[in-house]
N, C-alpha and C positions, 0 to 999 in steps of 0.2 A: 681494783683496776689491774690489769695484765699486762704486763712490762715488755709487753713483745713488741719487738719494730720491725717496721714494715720497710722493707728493702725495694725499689725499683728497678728492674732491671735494665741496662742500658736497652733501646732499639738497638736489632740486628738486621743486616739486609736479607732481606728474603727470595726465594728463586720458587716458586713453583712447578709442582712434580707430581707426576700421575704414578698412584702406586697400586698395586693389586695385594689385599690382604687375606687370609684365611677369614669367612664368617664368622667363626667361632671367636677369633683373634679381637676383631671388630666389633663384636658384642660385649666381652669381656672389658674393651678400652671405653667405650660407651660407659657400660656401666660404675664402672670404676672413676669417669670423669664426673657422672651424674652425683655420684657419691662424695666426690671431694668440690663437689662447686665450680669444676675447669674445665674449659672446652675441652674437644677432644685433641685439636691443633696442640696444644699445650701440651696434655698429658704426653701424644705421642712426643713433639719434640724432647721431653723430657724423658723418656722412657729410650730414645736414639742415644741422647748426650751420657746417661748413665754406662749404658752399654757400651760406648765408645772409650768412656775413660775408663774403663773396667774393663778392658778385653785384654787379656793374656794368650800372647802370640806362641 
């Protein structure tokens, strides 16, 4: 059996936003969600928070 624990994350409040992405950008997040089992909502949120605490000003 695999020792891994499964962390909940707290709810965050949410704001809905219309965004316009490249195609290509969009297919790629698709697929990449399809592949790991996570909406796409997710992956992108996730893919924002990365980039945010990663960004060298």
């Amino acid at each position: 059996m695999d020792n891994k624990k499964f962390i909940i994350k707290g709810k965050y409040k949410t704001v809905a936003k219309t965004i316009r992405l490249p195609q290509i950008t969009v297919e790629r997040l698709e697929d990449l969600a399809t592949e790991n089992n996570i909406s796409f909502n997710s992956l992108l949120i996730q893919c924002i928070t990365f980039a945010l605490e990663n960004l060298k000003l």
